[in-house]
C-alpha positions in Angstrom: 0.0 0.0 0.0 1.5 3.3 -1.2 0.5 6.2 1.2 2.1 8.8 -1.0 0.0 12.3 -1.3 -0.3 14.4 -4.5 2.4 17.1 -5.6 -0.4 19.0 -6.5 -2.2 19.3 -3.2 1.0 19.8 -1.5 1.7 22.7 -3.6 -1.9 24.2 -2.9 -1.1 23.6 0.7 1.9 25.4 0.4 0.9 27.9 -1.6 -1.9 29.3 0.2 0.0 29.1 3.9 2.1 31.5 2.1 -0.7 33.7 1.1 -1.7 33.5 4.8 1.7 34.7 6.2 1.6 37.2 3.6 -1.9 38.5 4.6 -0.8 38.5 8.9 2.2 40.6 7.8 0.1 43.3 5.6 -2.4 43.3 8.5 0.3 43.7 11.2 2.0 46.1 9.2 -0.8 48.3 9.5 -1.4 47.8 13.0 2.2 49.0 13.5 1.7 52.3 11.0 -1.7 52.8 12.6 0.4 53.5 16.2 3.1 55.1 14.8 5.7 52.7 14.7 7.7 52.3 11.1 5.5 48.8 9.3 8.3 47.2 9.0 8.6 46.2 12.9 6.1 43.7 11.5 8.6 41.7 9.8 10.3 41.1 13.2 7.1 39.0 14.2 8.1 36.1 11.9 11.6 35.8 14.1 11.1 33.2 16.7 11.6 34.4 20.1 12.4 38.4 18.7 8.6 38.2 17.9 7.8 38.3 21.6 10.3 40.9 22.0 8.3 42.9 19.4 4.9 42.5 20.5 6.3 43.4 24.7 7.8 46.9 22.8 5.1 47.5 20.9 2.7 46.7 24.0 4.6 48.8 26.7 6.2 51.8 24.4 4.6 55.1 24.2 3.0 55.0 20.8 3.8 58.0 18.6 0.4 58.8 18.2 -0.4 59.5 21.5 2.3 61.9 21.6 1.1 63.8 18.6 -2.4 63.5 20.5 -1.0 64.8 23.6 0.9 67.4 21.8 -1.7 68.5 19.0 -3.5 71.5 20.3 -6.8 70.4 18.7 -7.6 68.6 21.8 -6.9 71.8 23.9 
């Protein structure tokens, strides 16, 4: 009994986890540029261990935006 699986589905398989790294790293890189932070921070995420290093920055720095916010006189 051969239990070998197809090149094609494996290549499906492969090709949409891709597409689903891809899509966590656009949305990610968003998040990042929404707080202020350069997007590219996001990239970081896919190092083991420096991910958690990342998200502990990005949870316990102060953001840029709520410096501008703090700073911006239209909320005087």
């Amino acid at each position: 009994m051969n239990s070998s699986i197809d090149p094609g589905l494996m290549a499906g398989v492969g090709i949409f986890y891709v597409a689903m790294i891809a899509f966590f790293i656009y949305c990610q890189w968003r998040v990042w540029s929404k707080a202020g932070f350069n997007g590219a921070w996001s990239l970081l995420l896919l190092v083991p261990i420096v991910n958690l290093g990342a998200y502990l920055y990005f949870v316990f720095a102060d953001w840029p935006v709520q410096k501008k916010a703090l700073n911006d006189s239209t909320f005087e």
